[in-house]
N, C-alpha and C positions, 0 to 999 in steps of 0.2 A: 504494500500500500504506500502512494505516496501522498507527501503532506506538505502546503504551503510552510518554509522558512521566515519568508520576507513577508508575501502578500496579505497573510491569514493575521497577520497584527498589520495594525495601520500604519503604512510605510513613507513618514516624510509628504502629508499628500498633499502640500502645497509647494514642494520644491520643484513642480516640474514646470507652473508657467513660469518659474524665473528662466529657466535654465532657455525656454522656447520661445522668450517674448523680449527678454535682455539685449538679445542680438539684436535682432530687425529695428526698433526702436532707437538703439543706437546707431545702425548704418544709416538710417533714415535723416538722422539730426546734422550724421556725417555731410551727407549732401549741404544741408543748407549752410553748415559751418565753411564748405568750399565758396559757396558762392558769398558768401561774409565776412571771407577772411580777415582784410583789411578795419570789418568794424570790430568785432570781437572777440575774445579769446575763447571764453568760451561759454556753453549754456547752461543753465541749471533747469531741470523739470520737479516739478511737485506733483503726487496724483494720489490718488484713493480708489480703492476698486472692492464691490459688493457684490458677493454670486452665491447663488442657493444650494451650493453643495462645492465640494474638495474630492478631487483625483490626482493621482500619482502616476502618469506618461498609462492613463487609460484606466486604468486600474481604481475601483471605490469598495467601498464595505457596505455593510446592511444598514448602517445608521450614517446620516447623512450629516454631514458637517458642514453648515452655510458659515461664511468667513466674512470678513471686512479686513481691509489691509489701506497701508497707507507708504509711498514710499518716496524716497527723493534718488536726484540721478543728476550726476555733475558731466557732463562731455565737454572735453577741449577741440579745441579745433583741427590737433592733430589725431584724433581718433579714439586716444586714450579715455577712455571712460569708468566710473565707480558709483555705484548704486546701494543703498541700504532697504530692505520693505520687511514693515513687520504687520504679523497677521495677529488678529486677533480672532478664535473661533466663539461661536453664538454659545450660550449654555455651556461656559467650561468655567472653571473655578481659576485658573489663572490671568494673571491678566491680557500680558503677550504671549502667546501659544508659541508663535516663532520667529525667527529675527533671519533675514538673509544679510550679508555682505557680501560683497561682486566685485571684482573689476575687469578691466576687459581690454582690446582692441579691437577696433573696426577702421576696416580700410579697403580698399577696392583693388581690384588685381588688375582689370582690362574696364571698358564706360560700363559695360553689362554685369560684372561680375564681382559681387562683394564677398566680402568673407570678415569673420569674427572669432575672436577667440579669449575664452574668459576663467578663470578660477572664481570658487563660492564655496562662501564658510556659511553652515546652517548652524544655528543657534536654539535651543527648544528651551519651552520654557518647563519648570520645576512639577507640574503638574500634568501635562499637556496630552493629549491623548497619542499624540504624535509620536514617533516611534524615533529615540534619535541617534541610538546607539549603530544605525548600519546605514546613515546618511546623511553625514557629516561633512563629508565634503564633495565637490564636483568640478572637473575638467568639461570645458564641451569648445568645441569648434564647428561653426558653419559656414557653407558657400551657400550664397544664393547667384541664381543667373535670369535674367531677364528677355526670355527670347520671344519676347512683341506676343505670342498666345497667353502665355501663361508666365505664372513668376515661381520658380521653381526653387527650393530651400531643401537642403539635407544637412540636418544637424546632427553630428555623434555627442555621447557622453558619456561619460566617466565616470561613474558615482560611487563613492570608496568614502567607508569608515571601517569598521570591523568585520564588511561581507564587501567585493568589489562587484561590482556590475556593469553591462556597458549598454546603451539606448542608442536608437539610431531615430531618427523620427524625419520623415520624406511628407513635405508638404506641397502643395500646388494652391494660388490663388492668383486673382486676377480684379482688382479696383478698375468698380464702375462707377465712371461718375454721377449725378444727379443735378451736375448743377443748373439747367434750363429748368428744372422745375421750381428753381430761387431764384431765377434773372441772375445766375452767377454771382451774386453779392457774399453766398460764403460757399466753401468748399464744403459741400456732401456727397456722400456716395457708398457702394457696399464695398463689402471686400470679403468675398464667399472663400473658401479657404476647405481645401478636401485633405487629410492626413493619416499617415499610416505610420505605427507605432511600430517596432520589433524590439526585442531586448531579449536579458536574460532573464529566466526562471529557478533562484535557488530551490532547492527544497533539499531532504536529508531522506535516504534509501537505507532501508534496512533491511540486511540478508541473513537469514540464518540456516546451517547445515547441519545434519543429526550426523551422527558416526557408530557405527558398531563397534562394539568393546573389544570381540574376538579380533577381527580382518583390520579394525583401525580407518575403516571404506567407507566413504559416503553413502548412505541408504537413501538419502531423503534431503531435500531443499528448496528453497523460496525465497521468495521476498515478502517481509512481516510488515507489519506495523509500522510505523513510524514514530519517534518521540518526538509528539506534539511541542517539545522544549529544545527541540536539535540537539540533546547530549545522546550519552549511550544509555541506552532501556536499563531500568533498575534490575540486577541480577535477581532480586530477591521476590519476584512479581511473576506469576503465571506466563509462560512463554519470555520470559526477560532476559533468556539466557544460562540460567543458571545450571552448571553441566550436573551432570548422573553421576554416581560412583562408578568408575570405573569398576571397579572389584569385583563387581555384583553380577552375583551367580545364576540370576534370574533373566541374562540377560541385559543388561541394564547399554543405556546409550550415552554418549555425550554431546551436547548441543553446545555450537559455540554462532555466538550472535558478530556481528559484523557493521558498525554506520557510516555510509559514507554521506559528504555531501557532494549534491549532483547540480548540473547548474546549463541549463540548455536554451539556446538562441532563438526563439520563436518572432511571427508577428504575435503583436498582444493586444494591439485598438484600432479600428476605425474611425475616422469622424469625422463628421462635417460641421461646419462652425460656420452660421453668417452675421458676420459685425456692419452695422451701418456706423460712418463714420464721420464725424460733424465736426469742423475746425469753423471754431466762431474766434475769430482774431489770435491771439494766445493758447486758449484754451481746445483741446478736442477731447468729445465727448464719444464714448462709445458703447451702446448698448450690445449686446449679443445674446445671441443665440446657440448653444452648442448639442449636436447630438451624439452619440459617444457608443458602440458599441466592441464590448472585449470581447477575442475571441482564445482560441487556443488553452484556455482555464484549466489547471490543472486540480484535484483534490482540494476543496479547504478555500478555494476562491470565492468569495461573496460576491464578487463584481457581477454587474448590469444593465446591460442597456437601457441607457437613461437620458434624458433631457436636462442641460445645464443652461442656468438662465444669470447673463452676466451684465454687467454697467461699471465704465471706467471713465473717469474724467483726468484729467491733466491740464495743467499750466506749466509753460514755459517761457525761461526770462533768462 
C-alpha cells in the first residue's frame, strides 16, 4: 500500500503563487523600467490579494483555506528584484500563517524572450496549519517566449527543506484587450491562461519478506502498509515486523520489514484560470477566476477538482 508523505499533510499551500507569479510581474515592470530609464531607478509595488481557498502547484485538502495576503516588491531598473508577502489564513489562531522573502533577476535574452531567476525563504508561522518543515526553501527559473499566438512560460522549481522536490509548470496565455469598450481611457482586458503542473510525488513503500527457518528461502512477499509517519513500522505491532524464533520446532518463520522512500515524476494539475485585468492609472486590479483539476493522485490525496475565486489589486510608484 502506498501513502501520501508530502501531500496527505498540508504542504506549504501558498508557496506556489509566489514561486509562478514572482516572475512575470517582475519581467513585466522590467519593460517599463527600459523604457524609463533615464527617469528612475527604480519601482516599488504594494498589493493585497483575497481568494477563497489555498493550493500547492494543484494540489488542496478537504478543508478549505480562504487567505488574505498582502505584499511589497522593490524592482530596479537593472532587473534585480526582492519581494516580501505575508498571508494571513481565515479561522487560524495565528496571526501571520506565513511570510515569503524572494529575490530575483529578470532580464531578457532576444525582444521575444524573457527569462527569471529567483531564491525564497518561506517563513510559517508558530501555529499555522501549514506544513513547514519540507518547504523551506525554493530555487525556480523561467523562460517565457512570445511568439504573436500565444505567450508561452515554463517554469522549473526547486523546493528543498528536509524532502527535495522538483515542479515544472508549462503555461500558455494570451491578453485580450477590451479597450473600445472604454473609449480607450484605461487599459482593460482578459488574460485567459491554460497550465499544466508535473512534479514529484514523495511517499514511503513498504516491503516485507517471510523466510523459512529450515532453507533460510523466501516463501512469501509484498508490499505492506505504509507508516502513515514515514518512519519504520513499530516492531512490536501486528504485521510490524517483528521476526519469529528462529529455533522453533513448529516450524516457525522470520519476517523482516523493509521502508523505502519513493518519489516519482508525474503531471499533477490542470487549469485554466481567467483574470480580467484593469490598470486605472497606478493601480491594477485583478479579479479571477480559477478552475483546477488534479490528476494522477496517489493513496491518501484529498485533492479536487475545484473552482478558485481570486481579487488582486496593486499600486505602483
Amino acid at each position: 500500500m502506498k501513502k501520501l508523505k508530502t501531500y496527505k499533510r498540508l504542504l506549504g499551500l501558498l508557496l506556489a503563487p509566489t514561486l509562478l507569479f514572482a516572475a512575470p510581474a517582475a519581467s513585466a515592470q522590467t519593460d517599463a523600467a527600459s523604457d524609463s530609464v533615464k527617469v528612475k531607478e527604480g519601482w516599488w509595488t504594494i498589493g493585497a490579494e483575497v481568494s477563497n481557498n489555498s493550493s500547492f502547484f494543484g494540489r488542496n485538502t478537504a478543508t478549505r483555506y480562504p487567505y488574505a495576503a498582502a505584499s511589497l516588491t522593490y524592482l530596479h531598473r537593472t532587473g534585480i528584484w526582492a519581494s516580501v508577502t505575508s498571508y494571513q489564513l481565515f479561522n487560524t489562531e495565528t496571526y501571520i500563517d506565513e511570510t515569503d522573502l524572494s529575490m530575483g533577476y529578470s532580464f531578457k535574452i532576444r525582444d521575444l524572450v524573457e527569462a527569471n531567476v529567483s531564491y525564497s525563504r518561506f517563513i510559517f508561522g508558530k501555529n499555522t496549519p501549514l506544513v513547514n518543515a519540507f518547504t523551506s526553501n525554493a530555487l525556480s527559473a523561467k523562460a517565457a517566449l512570445d511568439w504573436g499566438i500565444l505567450y508561452t512560460g515554463l517554469t522549473s522549481s526547486y523546493v528543498f527543506g528536509d524532502n527535495n522536490d522538483i515542479f515544472a509548470v508549462l503555461e500558455n496565455s494570451r491578453f485580450v484587450p477590451l479597450n473600445p469598450l472604454w473609449d480607450g481611457r484605461h487599459v482593460v482586458g482578459l488574460d485567459p491562461k491554460v497550465t499544466i503542473t508535473a512534479g514529484t510525488q514523495r511517499f514511503y513503500e513498504t516491503h516485507t519478506t517471510t523466510y523459512q527457518n529450515k532453507s533460510g528461502l523466501p516463501t512469501s512477499g509484498g508490499t505492506t502498509g505504509s507508516d502513515p509517519l514515514g518512519g519504520v513500522l513499530d516492531p512490536l505491532k501486528p504485521g510490524g515486523g517483528k521476526p519469529k524464533d528462529p529455533n522453533n520446532s513448529n516450524g516457525g518463520t522470520t519476517t523482516t520489514t523493509s521502508t523505502t522512500s519513493v518519489s516519482r515524476f508525474n503531471v499533477l494539475n490542470y487549469e485554466l484560470k481567467l483574470p480580467v485585468v484593469i490598470y486605472l492609472g497606478n493601480f491594477e486590479l485583478e479579479p479571477a477566476y480559477k478552475y483546477s483539476i488534479p490528476v494522477n493522485k496517489i493513496e491518501g490525496d484529498e485533492s479536487e477538482a475545484q473552482s478558485f475565486y481570486s481579487f488582486n489589486i496593486s499600486y505602483t510608484f
